[in-house]
N, C-alpha and C positions, 0 to 999 in steps of 0.2 A: 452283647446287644447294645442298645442304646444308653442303657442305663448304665455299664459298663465304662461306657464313650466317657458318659458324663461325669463319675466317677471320677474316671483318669483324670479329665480339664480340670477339676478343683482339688485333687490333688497337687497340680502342679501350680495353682494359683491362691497358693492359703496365704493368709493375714502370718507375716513372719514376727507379729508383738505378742501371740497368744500368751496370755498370762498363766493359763493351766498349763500350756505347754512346759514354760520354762519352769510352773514350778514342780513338775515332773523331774527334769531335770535338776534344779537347783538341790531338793530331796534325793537325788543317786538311783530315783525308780527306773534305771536304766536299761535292764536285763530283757534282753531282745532289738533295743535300740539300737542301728547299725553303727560300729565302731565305738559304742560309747557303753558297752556291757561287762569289761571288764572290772575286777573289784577297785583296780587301784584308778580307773576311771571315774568309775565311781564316789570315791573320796576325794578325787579332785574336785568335782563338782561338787558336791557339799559343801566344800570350802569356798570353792571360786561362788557358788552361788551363781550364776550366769542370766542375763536376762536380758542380753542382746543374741542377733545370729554372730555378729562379728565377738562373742568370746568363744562361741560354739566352733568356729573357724579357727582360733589361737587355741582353744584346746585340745582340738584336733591337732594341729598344727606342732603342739611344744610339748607331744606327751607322744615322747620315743625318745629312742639314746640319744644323749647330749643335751638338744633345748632343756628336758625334765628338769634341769637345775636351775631353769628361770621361772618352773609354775610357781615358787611362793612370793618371786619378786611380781610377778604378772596378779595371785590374787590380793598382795598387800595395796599393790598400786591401785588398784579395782576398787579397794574398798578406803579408799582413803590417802595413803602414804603418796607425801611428796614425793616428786620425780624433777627432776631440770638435765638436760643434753649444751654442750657449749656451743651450738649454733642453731638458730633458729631454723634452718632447710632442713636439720634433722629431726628436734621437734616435731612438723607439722610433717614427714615422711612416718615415723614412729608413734602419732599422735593415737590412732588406733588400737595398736597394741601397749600404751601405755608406757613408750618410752625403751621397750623390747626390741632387740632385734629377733622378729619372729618368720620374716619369709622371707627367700631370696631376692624379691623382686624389692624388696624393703632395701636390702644390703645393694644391688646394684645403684637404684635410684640413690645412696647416698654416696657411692663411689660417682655416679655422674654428675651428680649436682652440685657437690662439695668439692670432689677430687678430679672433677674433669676429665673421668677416664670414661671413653666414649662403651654405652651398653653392651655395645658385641665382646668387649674387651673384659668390662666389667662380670659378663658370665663367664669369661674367661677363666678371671682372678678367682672367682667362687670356686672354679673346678679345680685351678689349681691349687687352691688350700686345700680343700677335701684329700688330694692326694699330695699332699707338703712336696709341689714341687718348688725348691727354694727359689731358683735364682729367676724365674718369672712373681713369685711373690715379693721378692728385693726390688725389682725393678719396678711393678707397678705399686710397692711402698713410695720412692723417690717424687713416680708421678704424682699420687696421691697427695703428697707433702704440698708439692706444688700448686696441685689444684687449689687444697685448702689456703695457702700464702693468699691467693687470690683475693679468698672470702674474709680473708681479716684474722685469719685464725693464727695463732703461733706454732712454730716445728713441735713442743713436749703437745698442744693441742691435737695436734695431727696425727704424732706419735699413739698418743691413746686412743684417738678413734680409729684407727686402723688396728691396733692391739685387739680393739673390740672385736671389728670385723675378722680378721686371722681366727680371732678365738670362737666366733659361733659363724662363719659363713658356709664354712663346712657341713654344718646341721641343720640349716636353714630349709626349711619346706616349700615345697613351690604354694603360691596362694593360688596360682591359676587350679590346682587341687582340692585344695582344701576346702573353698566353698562349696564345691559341688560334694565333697562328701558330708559335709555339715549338715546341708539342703536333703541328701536324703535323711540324717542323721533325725533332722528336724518333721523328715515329713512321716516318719513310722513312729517318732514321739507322739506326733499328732494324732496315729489314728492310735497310739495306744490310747490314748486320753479320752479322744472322744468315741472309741468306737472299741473300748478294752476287751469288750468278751470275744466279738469277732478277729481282734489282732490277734488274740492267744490262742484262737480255735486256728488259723492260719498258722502262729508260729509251730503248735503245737505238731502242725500236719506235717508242714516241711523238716521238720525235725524227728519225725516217726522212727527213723531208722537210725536214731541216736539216743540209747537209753539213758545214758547219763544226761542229757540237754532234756527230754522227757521229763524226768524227773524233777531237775533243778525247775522248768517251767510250771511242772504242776503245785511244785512249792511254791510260786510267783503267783499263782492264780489263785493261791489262797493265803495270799498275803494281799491282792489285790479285790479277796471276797469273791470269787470268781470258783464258784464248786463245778470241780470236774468231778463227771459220772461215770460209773462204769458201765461198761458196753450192755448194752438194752435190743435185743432181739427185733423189740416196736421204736423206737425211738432212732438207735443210731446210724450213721453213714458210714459212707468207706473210709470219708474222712475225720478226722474231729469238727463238731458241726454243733456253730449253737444253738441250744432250743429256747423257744418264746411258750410260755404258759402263757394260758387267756385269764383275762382277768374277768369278774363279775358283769363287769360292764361291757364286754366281749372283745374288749381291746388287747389286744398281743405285747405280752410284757416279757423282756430278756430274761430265760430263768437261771 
């Protein structure tokens, strides 16, 4: 119905600064959070401590094979540790990710900007790393050189920035992705936070037909203080379904 509607709209239009939100996150209270439930997710985030949506996009983003060996450079840089890149087009490209090469569109933009190699080319060169095909990764090395001569850079300069790129373009995540799974990531944090008993009564339903995930959640809901009941002849539904005890005042309180 209506309420339903309304619902939907301000799911999709939250405040992306919530402070309890993130600090759901930053804590590892991740379990049911899309893509972010995992244990070793989980201790990512305890470390990274996250309090933007754009680290919630880089940790989506650097936590699968390959990037994984840039999370401790990503949370040292987060929380302090210098960083410098040898030219400034790269800097303010990487400025977001603290100096990472964290997504593909990150690595084109510094093959076009730096190295002159036009975008369509540049998604080229990514794919042809991913599959080491050499002698088009030799040839748009050359351009690349080039490019950089342009910007001031010297050949051993150029040599290492392309070293870089060869070595993570390959693994590079699309960002056109990643924010949209961050955004859900963010937006089932949020009703965990503010609306916990009904998240778990919901997680709890869709998951009925998985004992092991039943389980691991009903441990969750009482680590979250969240007492789940056994089935009640007068009280319960078909599905997991939260109940409100009245209070003295005759006000309805989540029980």
């Amino acid at each position: 119905g209506s309420a339903c509607i309304a619902e939907r709209r301000v799911i999709e239009k939250l405040d992306l600064g919530d402070r309890k939100v993130f600090k759901l996150f930053a804590e590892g209270r991740t379990k049911g959070v899309f893509q972010f439930e995992s244990g070793g997710m989980q201790n990512m985030l305890i470390r990274m401590k996250p309090d933007r949506i754009e680290d919630l996009i880089a940790a989506n983003a650097l936590y699968r094979p390959g990037p994984m060996i840039l999370i401790p450079d990503y949370i040292d840089r987060k929380h302090g540790a210098k960083w410098s890149l040898p030219h400034p087009i790269m800097t303010e490209v990487l400025r977001e990710t603290y100096g990472i090469m964290t997504y593909q569109e990150q690595v084109m933009r510094i093959c076009n900007q730096l190295g002159d190699i036009p975008l369509r080319e540049a998604y080229k060169l990514i794919k042809a790393i991913s599959k080491k095909k050499a002698r088009t990764i030799a040839k748009e090395r050359e351009r690349f050189a080039a490019g950089c001569a342009n910007k001031g850079l010297t050949q051993q300069q150029a040599e290492q920035i392309f070293e870089l790129i060869e070595r993570f373009a390959g693994y590079g995540f699309n960002k056109s992705h990643a924010p949209s799974y961050a955004f859900i990531a963010y937006q089932t944090a949020y009703m965990k936070t503010h609306w916990p008993v009904e998240f778990m009564a919901a997680l709890l339903t869709y998951e009925m037909d998985n004992t092991d995930k039943i389980v691991d959640y009903i441990g969750e809901c009482g680590q979250m203080g969240i007492k789940v009941m056994a089935p009640d002849i007068n009280e319960s539904g078909v599905d997991f379904t939260p109940l409100y005890a009245e209070a003295d005042d005759g006000e309805k309180k989540k029980a």
